[in-house]
C-alpha positions, 0 to 999 in steps of 0.5 A: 243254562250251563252256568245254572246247571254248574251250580246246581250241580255244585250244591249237588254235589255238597249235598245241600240240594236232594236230588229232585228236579228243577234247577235252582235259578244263579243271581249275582252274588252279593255279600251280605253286611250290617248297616256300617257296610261290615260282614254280617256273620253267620255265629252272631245271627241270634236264634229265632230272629228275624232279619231282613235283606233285598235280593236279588232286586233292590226291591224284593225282600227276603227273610233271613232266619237262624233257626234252633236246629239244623234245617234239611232239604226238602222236596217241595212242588210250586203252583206250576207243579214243577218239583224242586229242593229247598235247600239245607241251612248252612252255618255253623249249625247248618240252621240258616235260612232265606225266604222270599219275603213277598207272600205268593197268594197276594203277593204281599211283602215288608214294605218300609212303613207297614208290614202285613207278612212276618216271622211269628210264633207257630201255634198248635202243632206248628213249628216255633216259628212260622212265617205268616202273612196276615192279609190272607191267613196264609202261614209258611214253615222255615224249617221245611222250606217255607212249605205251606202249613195253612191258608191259601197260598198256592205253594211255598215262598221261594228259597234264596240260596246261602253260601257260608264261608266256614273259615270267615263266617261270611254269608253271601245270597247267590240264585234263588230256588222254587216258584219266583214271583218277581214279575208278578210283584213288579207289575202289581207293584209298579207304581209304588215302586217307582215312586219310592225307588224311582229307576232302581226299582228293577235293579239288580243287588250289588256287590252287598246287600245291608241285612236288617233286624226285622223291626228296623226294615218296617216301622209297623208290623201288623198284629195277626189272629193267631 
């Protein structure tokens, strides 16, 4: 508790959280690379697309975003109606984002093989870009803290929380703010998971955590009705 109030307070007082209540929750702090184990930074992610990291589990997904303008905090609720801040975008733009990538109504996620949740254009009076997931219709917006647009997903998926080093461009995932769904998606997942990951599969993240272009993490990404 004390160590997750120190970093509430540190991002506080930084002004990337508004003052709201529910603390964010501090997961090991891993630095995120490429494939060949470089840095990956924050001026060379290219606007508008998706890539994708694990974290703070070897198994949990999260979608890295850098979007076309700054990204503010918002005030957002999760399913438990506990208040919370999604954070502000860090970088040189201030308009870096992570997300949760498993979707909280069916808890579906970016697996290797098949996709059924993914970064998309928004269409109608939706941002240029929404996170949506197909099995449900459930559409989520990025520049509001993956705030729900659409569909029946109870609230927003989870913020990962950024710190960006101005001086090396170095991103590193730190805590996680919002509604978790971790255990929910282990015990409906258990299975699968243990089959492909064998023990790792509760696993924490490391020191390093590989980032990858969204159509390198999945082989398959399901087409979705607009």
């Amino acid at each position: 508790m004390r160590q997750a109030a120190c970093v509430a307070g540190a991002w506080a007082a930084s002004g990337a959280l508004p003052a709201v209540a529910g603390e964010p929750t501090p997961h090991p702090r891993s630095l995120l690379v490429d494939v060949k184990g470089n840095p990956v930074l924050a001026r060379l992610l290219k606007v508008g697309e998706p890539y994708l990291f694990n974290y703070p589990f070897v198994a949990s997904p999260v979608f890295l975003l850098a979007l076309d303008r700054e990204v503010r905090g918002a005030e957002l609720v999760t399913e438990s109606k506990r208040h919370y801040a999604a954070p502000a975008g860090v970088g040189p733009s201030k308009s870096i984002v992570a997300y949760s990538a498993i979707c909280s109504h069916k808890l579906m996620y970016p697996t290797t093989a098949l996709s059924f949740i993914g970064v998309r254009k928004g269409v109608a009076r939706e941002p240029a870009q929404v996170i949506h997931c197909c099995g449900d219709d459930s559409r989520y917006d990025p520049a509001q803290g993956a705030r729900v647009l659409a569909g029946p997903a109870p609230q927003p998926l989870a913020a990962v929380l950024l710190e960006w080093d101005a001086k090396s461009d170095q991103l590193h995932a730190v805590g996680t703010q919002g509604g978790e769904m971790f255990d929910a998606f282990f015990e409906k997942y258990a299975f699968r998971l243990e089959m492909e990951l064998g023990r790792r599969a509760r696993a924490v993240c490391d020191a390093t955590t590989v980032v990858r272009p969204a159509l390198a993490y999945s082989r398959q990404w399901q087409t979705c009705p607009a």
